[in-house]
C-alpha positions in Angstrom: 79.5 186.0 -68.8 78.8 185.5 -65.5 77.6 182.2 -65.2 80.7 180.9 -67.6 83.0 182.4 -65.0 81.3 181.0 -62.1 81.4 177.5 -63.5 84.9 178.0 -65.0 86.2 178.7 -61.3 84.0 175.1 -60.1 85.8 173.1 -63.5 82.3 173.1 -65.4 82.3 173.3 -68.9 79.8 175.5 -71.1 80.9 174.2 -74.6 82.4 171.0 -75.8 83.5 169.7 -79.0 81.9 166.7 -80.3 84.5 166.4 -83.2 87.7 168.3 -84.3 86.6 171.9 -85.3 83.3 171.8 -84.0 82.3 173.3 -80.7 78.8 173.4 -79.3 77.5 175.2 -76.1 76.1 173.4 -73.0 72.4 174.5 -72.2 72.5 176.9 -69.3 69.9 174.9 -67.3 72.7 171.9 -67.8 75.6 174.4 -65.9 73.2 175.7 -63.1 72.0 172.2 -62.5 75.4 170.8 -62.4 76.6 173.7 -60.2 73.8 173.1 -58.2 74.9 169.4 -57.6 78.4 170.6 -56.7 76.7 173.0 -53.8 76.4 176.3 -55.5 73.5 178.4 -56.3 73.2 179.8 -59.9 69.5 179.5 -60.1 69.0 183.6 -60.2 71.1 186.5 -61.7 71.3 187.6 -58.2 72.4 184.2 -56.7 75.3 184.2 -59.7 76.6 187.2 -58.9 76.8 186.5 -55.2 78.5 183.0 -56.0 80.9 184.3 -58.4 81.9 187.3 -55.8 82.2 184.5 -53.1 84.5 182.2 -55.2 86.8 185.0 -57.1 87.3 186.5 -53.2 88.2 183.1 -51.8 90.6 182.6 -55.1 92.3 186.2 -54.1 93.0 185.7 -51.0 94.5 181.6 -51.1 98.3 181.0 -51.5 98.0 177.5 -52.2 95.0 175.5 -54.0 93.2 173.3 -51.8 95.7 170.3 -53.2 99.0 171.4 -53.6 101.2 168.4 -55.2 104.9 168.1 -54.6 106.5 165.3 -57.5 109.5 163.8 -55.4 112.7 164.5 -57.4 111.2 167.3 -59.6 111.2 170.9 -59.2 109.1 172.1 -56.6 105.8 173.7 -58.4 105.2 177.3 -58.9 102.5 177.8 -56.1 105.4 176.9 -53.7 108.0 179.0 -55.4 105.6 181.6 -55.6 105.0 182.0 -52.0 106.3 185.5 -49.9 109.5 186.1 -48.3 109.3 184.9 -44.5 106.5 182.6 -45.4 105.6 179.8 -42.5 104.8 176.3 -43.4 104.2 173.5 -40.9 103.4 169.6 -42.4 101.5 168.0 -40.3 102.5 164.1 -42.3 99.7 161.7 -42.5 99.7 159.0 -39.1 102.7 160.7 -37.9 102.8 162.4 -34.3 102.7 166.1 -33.8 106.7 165.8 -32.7 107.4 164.8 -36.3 106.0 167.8 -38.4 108.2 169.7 -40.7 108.9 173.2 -40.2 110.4 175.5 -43.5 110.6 179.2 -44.1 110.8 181.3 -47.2 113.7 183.0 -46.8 113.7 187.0 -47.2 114.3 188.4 -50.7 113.4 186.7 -54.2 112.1 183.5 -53.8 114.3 180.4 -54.6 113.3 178.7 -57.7 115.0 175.7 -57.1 113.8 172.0 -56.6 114.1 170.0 -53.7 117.1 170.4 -52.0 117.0 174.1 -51.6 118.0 176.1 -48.9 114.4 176.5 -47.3 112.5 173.2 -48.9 112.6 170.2 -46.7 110.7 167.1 -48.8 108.4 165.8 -46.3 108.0 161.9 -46.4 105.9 160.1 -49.1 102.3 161.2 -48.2 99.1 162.9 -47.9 99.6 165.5 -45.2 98.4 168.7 -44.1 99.9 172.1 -45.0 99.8 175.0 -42.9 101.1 178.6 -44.7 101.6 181.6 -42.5 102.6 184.4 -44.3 102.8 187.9 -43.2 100.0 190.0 -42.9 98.1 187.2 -44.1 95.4 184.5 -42.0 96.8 181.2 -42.2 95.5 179.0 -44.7 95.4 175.1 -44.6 95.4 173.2 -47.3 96.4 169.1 -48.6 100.0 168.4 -49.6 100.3 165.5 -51.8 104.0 164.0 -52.0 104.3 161.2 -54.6 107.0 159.1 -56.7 107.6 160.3 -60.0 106.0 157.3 -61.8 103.7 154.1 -60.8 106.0 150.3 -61.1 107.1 149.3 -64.4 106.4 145.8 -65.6 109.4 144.0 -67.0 110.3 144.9 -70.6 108.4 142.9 -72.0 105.5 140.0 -70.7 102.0 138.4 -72.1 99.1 137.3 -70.6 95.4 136.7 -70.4 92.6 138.7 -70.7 89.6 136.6 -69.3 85.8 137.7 -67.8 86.3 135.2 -64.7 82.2 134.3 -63.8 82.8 132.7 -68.4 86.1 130.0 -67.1 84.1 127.1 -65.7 86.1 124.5 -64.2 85.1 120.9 -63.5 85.1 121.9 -59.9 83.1 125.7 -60.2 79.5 126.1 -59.0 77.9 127.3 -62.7 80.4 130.2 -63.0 84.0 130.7 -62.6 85.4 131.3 -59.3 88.4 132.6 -57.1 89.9 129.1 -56.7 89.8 128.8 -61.0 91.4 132.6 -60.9 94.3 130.8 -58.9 94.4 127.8 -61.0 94.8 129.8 -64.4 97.2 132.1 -63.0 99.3 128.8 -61.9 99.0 127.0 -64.9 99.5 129.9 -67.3 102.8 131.2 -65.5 104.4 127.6 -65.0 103.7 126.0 -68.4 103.1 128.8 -70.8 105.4 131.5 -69.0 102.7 134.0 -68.9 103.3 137.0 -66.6 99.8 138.2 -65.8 96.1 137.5 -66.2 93.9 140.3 -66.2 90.0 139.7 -65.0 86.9 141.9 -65.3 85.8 144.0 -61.9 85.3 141.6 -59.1 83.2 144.4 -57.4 80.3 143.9 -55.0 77.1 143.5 -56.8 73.7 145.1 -56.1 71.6 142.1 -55.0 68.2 141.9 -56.9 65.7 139.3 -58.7 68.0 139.1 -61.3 71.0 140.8 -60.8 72.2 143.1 -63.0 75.0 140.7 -64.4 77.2 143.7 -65.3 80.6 143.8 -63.4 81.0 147.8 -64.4 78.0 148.6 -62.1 78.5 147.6 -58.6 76.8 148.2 -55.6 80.3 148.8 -53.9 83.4 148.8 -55.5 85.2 149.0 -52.3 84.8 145.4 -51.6 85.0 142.4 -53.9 81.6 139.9 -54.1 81.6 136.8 -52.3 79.6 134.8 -55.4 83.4 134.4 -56.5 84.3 132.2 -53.4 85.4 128.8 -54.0 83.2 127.7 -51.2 85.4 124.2 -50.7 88.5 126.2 -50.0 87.0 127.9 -46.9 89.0 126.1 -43.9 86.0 125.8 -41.8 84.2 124.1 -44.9 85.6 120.6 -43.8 83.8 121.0 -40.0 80.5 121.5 -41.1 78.7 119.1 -39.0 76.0 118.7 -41.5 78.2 117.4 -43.9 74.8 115.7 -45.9 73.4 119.2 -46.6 76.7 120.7 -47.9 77.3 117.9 -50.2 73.5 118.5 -51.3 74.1 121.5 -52.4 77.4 120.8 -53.8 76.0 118.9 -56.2 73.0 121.0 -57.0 76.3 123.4 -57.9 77.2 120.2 -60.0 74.3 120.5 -61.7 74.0 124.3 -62.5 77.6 124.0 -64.0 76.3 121.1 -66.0 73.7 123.1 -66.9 75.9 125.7 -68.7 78.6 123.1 -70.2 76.1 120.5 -71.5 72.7 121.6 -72.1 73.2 125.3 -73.6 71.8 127.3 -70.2 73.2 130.6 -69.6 75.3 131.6 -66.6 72.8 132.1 -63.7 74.7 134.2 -61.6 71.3 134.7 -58.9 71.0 130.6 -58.8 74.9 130.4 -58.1 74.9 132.5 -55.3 71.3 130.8 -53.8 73.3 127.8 -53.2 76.4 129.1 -52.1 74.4 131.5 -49.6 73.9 128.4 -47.8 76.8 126.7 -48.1 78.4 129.4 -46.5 75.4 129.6 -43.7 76.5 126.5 -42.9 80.9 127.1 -43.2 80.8 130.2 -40.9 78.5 128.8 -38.4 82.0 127.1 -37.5 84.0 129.1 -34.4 87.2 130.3 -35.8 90.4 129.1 -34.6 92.3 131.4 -32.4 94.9 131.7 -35.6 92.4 132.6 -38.0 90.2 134.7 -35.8 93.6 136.8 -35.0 93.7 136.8 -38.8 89.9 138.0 -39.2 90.1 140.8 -36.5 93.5 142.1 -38.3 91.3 142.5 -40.9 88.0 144.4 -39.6 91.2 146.9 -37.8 92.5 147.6 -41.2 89.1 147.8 -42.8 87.8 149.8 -40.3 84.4 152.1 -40.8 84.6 151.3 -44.4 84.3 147.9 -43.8 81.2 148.4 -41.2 79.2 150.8 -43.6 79.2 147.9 -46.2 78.4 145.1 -44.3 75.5 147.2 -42.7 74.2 148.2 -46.0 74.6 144.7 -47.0 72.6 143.7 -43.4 69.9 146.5 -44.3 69.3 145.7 -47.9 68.2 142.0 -46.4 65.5 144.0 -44.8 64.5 146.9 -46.6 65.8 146.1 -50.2 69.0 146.9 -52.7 67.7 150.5 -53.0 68.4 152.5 -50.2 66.7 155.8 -50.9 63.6 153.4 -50.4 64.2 152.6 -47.1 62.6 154.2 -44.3 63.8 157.4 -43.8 65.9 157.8 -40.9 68.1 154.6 -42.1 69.4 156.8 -45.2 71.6 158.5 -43.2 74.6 156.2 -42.4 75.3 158.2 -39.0 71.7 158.5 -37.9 71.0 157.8 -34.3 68.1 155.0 -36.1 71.1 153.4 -38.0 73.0 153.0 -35.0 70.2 151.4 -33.4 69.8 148.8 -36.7 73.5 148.3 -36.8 73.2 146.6 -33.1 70.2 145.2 -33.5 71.3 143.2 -37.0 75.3 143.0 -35.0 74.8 139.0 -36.0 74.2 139.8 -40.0 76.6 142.7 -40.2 79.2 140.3 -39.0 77.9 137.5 -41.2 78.8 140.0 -44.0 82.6 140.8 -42.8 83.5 137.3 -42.7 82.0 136.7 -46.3 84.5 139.9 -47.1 87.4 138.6 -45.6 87.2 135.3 -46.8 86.7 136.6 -50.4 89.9 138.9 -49.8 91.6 136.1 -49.0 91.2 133.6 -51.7 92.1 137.0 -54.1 95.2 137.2 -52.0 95.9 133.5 -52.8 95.2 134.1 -56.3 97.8 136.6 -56.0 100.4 134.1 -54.3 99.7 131.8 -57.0 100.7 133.9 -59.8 103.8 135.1 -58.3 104.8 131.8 -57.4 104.6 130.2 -60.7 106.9 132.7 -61.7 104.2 135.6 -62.8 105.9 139.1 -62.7 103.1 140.8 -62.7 100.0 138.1 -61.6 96.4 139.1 -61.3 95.4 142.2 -63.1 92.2 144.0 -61.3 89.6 145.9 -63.3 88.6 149.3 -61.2 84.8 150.3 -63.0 84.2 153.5 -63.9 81.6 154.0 -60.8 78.8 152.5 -58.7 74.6 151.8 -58.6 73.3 154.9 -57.3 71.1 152.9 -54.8 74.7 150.5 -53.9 76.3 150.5 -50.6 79.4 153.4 -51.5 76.4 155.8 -52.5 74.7 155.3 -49.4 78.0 155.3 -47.3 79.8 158.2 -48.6 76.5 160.8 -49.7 79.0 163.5 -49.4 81.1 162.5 -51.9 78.7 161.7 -54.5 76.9 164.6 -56.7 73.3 163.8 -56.5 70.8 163.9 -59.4 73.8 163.2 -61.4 74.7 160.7 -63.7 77.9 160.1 -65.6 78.6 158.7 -69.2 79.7 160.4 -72.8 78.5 163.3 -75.2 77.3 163.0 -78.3 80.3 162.1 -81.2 80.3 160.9 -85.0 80.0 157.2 -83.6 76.5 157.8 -81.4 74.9 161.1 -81.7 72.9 160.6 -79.0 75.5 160.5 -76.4 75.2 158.0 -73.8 74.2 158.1 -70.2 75.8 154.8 -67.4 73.4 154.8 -64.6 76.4 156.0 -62.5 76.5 158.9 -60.1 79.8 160.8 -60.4 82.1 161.8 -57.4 82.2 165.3 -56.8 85.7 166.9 -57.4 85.1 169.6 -54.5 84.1 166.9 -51.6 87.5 165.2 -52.4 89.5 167.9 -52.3 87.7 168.8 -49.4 88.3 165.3 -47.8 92.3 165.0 -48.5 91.1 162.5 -51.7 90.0 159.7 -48.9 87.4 157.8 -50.4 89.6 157.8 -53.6 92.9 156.7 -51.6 90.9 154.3 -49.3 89.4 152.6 -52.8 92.9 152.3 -54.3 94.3 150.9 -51.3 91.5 148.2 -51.0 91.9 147.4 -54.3 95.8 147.3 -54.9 96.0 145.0 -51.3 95.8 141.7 -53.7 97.2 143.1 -57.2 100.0 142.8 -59.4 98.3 145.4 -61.2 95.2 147.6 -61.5 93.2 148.3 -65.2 91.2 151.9 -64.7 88.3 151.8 -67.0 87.8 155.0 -68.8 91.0 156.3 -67.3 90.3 159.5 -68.8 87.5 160.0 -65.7 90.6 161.1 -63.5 90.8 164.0 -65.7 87.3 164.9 -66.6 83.6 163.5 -66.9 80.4 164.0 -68.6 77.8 164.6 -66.6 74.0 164.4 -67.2 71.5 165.8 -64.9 68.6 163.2 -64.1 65.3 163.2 -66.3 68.2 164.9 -69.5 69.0 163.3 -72.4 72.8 162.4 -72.4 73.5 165.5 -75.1 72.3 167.7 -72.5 75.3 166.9 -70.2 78.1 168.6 -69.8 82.0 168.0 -68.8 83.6 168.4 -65.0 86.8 168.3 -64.6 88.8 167.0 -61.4 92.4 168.5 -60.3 93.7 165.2 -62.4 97.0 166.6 -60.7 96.2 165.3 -57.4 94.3 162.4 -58.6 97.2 161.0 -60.5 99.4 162.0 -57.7 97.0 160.0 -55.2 97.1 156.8 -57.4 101.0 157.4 -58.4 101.6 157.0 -54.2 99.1 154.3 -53.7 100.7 152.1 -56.7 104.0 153.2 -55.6 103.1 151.4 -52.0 101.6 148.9 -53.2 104.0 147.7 -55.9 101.6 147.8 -58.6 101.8 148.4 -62.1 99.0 150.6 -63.4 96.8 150.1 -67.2 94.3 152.7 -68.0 92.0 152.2 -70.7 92.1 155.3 -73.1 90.4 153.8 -76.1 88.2 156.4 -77.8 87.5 160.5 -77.8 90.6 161.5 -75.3 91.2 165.3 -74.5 94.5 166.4 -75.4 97.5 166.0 -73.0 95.6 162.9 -71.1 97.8 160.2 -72.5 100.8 162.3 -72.0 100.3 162.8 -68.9 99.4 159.4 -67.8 102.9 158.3 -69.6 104.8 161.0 -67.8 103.9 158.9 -64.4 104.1 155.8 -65.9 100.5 154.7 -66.3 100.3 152.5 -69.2 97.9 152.9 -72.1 95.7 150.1 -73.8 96.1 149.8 -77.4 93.8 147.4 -79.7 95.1 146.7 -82.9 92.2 147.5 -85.3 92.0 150.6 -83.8 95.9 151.4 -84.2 95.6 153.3 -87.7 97.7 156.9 -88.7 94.2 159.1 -88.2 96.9 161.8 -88.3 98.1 160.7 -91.6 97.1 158.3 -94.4 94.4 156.2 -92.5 96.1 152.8 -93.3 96.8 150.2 -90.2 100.0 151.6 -88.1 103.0 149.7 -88.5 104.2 147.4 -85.9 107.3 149.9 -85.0 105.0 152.8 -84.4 103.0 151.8 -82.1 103.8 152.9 -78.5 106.1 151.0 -75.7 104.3 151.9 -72.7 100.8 150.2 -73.2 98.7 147.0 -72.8 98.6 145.8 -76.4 95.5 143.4 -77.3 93.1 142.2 -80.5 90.4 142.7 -78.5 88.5 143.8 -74.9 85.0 142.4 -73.8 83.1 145.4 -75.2 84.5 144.3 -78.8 84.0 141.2 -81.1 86.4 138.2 -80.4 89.7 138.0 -83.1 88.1 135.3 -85.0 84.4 137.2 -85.5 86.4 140.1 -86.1 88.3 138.1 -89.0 85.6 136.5 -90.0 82.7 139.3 -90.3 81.1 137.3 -87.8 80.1 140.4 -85.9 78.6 142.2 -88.4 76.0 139.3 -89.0 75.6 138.8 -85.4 74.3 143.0 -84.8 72.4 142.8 -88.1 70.4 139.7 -86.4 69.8 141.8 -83.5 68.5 144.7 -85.4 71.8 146.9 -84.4 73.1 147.8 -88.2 72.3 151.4 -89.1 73.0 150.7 -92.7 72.1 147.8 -94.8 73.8 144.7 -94.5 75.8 144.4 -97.8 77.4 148.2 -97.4 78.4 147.1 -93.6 79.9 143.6 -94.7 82.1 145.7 -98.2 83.1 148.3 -95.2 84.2 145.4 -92.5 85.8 143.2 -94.8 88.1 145.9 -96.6 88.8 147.1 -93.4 90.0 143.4 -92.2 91.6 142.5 -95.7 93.9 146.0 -95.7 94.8 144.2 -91.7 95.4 141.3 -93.4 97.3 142.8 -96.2 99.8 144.2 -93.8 100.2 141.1 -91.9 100.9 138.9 -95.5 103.7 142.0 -96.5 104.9 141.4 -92.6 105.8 137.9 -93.6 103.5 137.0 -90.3 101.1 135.3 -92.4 102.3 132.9 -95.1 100.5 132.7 -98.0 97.8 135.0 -97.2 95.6 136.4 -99.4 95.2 140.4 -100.1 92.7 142.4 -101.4 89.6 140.0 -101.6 87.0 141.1 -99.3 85.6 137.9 -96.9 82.1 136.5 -97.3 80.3 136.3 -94.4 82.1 133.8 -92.1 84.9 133.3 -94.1 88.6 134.9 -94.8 89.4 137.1 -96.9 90.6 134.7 -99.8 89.5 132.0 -98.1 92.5 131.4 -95.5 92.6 129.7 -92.5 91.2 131.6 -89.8 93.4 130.0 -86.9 96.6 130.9 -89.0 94.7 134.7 -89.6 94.4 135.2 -85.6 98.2 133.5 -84.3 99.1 136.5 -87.8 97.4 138.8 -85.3 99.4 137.7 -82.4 102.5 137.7 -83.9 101.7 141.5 -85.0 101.8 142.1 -81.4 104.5 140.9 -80.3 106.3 142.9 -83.1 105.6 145.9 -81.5 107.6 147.6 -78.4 104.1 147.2 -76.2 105.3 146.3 -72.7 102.6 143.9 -72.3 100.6 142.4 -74.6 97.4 140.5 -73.8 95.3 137.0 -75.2 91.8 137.4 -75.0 91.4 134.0 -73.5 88.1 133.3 -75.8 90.5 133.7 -78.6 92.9 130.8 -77.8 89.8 128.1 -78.8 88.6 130.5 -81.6 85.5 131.7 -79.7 83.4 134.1 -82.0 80.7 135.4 -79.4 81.5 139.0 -77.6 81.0 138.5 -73.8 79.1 142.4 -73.9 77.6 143.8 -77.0 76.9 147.3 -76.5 74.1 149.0 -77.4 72.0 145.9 -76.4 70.2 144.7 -73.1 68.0 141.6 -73.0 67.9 141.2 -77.0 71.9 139.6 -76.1 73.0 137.7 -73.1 75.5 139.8 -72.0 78.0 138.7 -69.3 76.8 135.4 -68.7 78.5 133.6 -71.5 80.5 130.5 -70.9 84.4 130.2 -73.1 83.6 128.4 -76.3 85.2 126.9 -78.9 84.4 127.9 -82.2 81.3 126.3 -82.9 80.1 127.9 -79.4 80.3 124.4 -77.4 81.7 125.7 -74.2 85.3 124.8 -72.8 86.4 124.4 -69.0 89.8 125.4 -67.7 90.6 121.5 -68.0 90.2 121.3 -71.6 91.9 124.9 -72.1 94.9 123.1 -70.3 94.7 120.4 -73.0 94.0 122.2 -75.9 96.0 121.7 -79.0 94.7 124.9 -80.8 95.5 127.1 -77.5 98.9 125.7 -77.6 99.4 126.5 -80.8 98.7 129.9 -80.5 100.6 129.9 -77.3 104.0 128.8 -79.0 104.0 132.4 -81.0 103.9 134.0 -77.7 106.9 131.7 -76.2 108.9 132.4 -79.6 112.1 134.2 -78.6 111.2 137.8 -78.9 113.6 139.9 -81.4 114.8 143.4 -79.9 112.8 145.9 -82.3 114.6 148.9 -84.0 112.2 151.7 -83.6 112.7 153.9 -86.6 112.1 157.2 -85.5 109.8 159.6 -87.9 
């Protein structure tokens, strides 16, 4: 009893429930190796019962949690109502002099229940300020106030867009991948001539550098700073005063030929090659002095980056040296504030500047992404992708130890779908070093990352709530759940959105604890809904109909962890895992399964009156319809689907516009499937630039459903 109390009080779970009605303990080694990550020793009876009499005395004797959040325009929260008459409290506001704190008393007698407006509450400005409570006969106790908006920006009512992996949209002008200057070129395009309102791109994070690369965007090195293999190299100002003009057009070309490469001859994006050649292509730009404009510009931007901004560009510097892995460098460079690292941030001054440039200039072309959008009329414009976490050997790790628990990995327990859990590579924050900190690495992330968005997508949203964790050298069903104060972390991102003027998407798709997606509606975070996975699981089973499906989400066919609309249609998918040795059943039962599960889709789609003449109740061979019907017609059916529903935003899988039938990610796979580094096809898998996109008659065909005038829906209520 003991120990569950002790890790109850630090958010650690000892039991979890894998599926409703079933609840299963967490080993006890699991709960005193996770408290052990989070500082506190459980290793002994003895140390237990010291920890637990350290924590319950602390808990006695606070008036306020360490994060007290104050909604602006609701009712103040009990903690504050709660407090004793003649109660003290100073608020110190964030970057605000000591002349403009705010003074309030409790008055004497019952405490005033009321909201803001009260006699003795004074609503401090929007902010993350310190809260000092004096009460009598008491020490005074400090802790983090928290005062947000009620909810994040709305999009308008209604709006569609693209979903697109940005490295898989070649241009005629990209360097074997897709870049920033193609990101502005879609987002300009798409909002002028098809009157879409946002394109949404997979995380542009930092990558770890290595011989190859990890090619996955959802594991970063940093996630604080984008990665410069995105720069449209030729947009740089300085790129036209390059004095060796022969060697940049040299390897221009050679970028000519890698993006030939891909388009013409079947090669896979090489991610490593790109960035060889622009590495010295941009050697060569920002060996040009800056004008006295745009060096104003670039010093703005190292002030507002500040120590961040230094710590990356130094582990960028060191990893040059000592390699991508930092807990294999030499010993006194693991400490970012060691006297040694001082001594290697002067000596490599020339490098660690070499790096802020290349992450200023790649801020910039996002910010001109961003320009682009809204000025081809986008209300919403580029759509950011913020990854679940970081490498543990990445820059943020090795920059912010503190905040990270070490030996720790997070990813998800065991289910009905994988019963062997699974476990990301990804070291978790810890909840207590946050709190501890006033939430500044989380707030500085957001910040960086809302700068240059219309709006942010939080993979596995549900991680602002509560994570699995794994201790290193366990199997993933050996992990156990931590929970965050997801009050403060929503109210963190609820006042960084709010400043920024961005609209928030978090992906809940999957096992989601009760209350999560109410509570992310309550402040305005919109959901993500994919239509084969909208079904009544409370009721029936069958596909939900188009009026029931929620009006604050992002509604899509499909994401880049699932099959495109076509292969989904098609059974395409099925084929393509039982080729790769991924079916746990035979072929035949997985094909009857898939294909009733498309034609009952299809079925509803037919009654609908969204697809004429199609057929219901035959199951598809593989690579074929249900019936035989036209799979074009079958995936602009889907697509009208969508827009029949009150989703706020609804989103085109770009792949889909050209009928592309290979998954940018299959899960579950690692070298047996090239993951990420797929080119946009067409559906025999010849591979499509943004040019012929522009021109293609099957994309505009599916593009005149979205521009068809939008009936208001009557919502029938149950």
């Amino acid at each position: 009893m003991g120990l569950s109390r002790l890790a109850a009080l630090h958010g650690v779970a000892t039991s979890f429930s894998p599926s409703a009605g079933v609840t299963g303990p967490v080993p006890e080694t699991t709960v005193v190796a996770v408290l052990g990550a989070l500082g506190v020793d459980a290793t002994t009876p003895e140390a237990v019962r010291d920890a637990l009499a350290a924590a319950e005395s602390a808990a006695r004797v606070r008036l306020l949690p360490d994060t007290q959040v104050v909604w602006s325009g609701e009712p103040l929260p009990p903690a504050l109502t709660g407090l004793p008459p003649d109660t003290e409290l100073t608020v110190r506001p964030e970057e605000a002099d000591e002349a403009d704190r705010v003074l309030m008393r409790v008055p004497a007698g019952e405490p005033d229940p009321a909201g803001p407006g009260s006699a003795w509450w004074t609503e401090p400005p929007l902010g993350v300020h310190r809260l000092t409570v004096r009460a009598p006969d008491r020490e005074p106790q400090d802790c983090t106030l928290v005062v947000a908006p009620a909810r994040v920006p709305q999009p308008p009512a209604r709006t569609h867009g693209f979903l697109v992996q940005l490295y898989s949209l070649l241009s005629a002008r990209s360097w074997g991948m897709g870049d920033l200057g193609d990101l502005a070129d879609l987002a300009s395009w798409s909002g002028r001539r098809l009157g879409a309102g946002f394109v949404q791109v997979n995380p542009l994070h930092a990558a770890v550098p290595g011989d190859p690369t990890d090619p996955s965007p959802y594991r970063p090195s940093s996630r604080r700073f984008p990665d410069p293999v995105h720069l449209r190299v030729e947009s740089v100002p300085e790129y036209g005063h390059v004095p060796d003009a022969v060697a940049l057009d040299a390897l221009r070309r050679q970028g000519a030929e890698l993006r030939e490469a891909v388009l013409d001859k079947g090669a896979l994006i090489d991610r490593d090659a790109v960035w060889a050649l622009k590495r010295q292509a941009l050697d060569l730009v920002l060996a040009v002095p800056l004008t006295p404009g745009r060096h104003a510009a670039y010093c703005d931007f190292l002030a507002d980056r500040g120590r961040a901004l230094e710590d990356h560009a130094l582990w960028c510097a060191l990893a040059e040296v000592h390699g991508p892995d930092w807990h294999g460098w030499p010993e006194e460079l693991r400490d970012p504030r060691s006297d040694a690292t001082a001594r290697a941030r002067a000596e490599l001054l020339d490098r660690v500047d070499h790096h802020c440039r290349l992450a200023w200039l790649t801020a910039t072309q996002l910010a001109d992404a961003q320009r682009a959008a809204r000025e081809a009329g986008m209300p919403v414009g580029v759509v950011h992708d913020l990854a679940v976490g970081v490498h543990p050997g990445g820059a943020d790790t090795w920059a912010q130890q503190d905040a990270f628990a070490h030996g720790m990995s997070v990813g998800a327990p065991p289910d009905a779908f994988n019963a062997r859990g699974q476990d990301w590579g990804l070291p978790p924050w810890r909840p207590d070093a946050l709190a501890a900190s006033g939430y500044a690495p989380y707030r500085g992330l957001l910040r960086g990352l809302l700068a240059d968005a219309g709006a942010l997508r939080i993979d596995h949203v549900m991680g602002l709530f509560r994570l699995w964790w794994v201790p290193e050298g366990r199997p993933p069903t050996e992990g156990t759940y931590v929970s965050h104060d997801a009050e403060a972390m929503l109210a963190v991102l609820v006042l960084e959105a709010h400043r920024a003027g961005t609209v928030v998407v978090g992906e809940d798709l999957g096992t989601v604890e009760p209350g999560v997606r109410e509570a992310l509606a309550r402040r305005g975070v919109l959901g993500t809904s994919v239509l084969w996975f909208e079904r009544d699981w409370a009721g029936d089973g069958h596909p939900l109909a188009p009026e029931r499906w929620r009006r604050d989400c992002l509604a899509t066919a499909t994401t880049h962890d699932l099959p495109s609309t076509a292969a989904r249609l098609t059974g395409d998918h099925v084929t393509l895992r039982h080729r790769l040795g991924l079916l746990t059943r035979p072929l035949d039962e997985e094909l009857r399964e898939d294909g009733a599960d498309t034609a009952e889709w299809l079925a509803l789609l037919t009654r609908l009156g969204l697809l004429p003449g199609g057929a219901a109740g035959a199951l598809p061979a593989a690579g074929a319809l249900p019936g035989g019907g036209d799979e074009e017609a079958a995936v602009q059916a889907v697509h009208r689907f969508l827009l029949r529903t009150p989703a706020r935003m609804t989103g085109i899988w770009l792949p889909d516009t050209v009928g592309d039938r290979r998954p940018q990610n299959l899960p579950g796979t690692w070298d047996q499937y090239p993951n990420w580094r797929l080119p946009v096809a067409d559906a025999e898998g010849v591979p499509v630039t943004l040019e012929q996109l522009a021109a293609s008659p099957r994309l505009h065909r599916l593009m005149d459903v979205l521009r068809a005038p939008k009936e208001p829906l009557e919502v029938r209520m149950p």
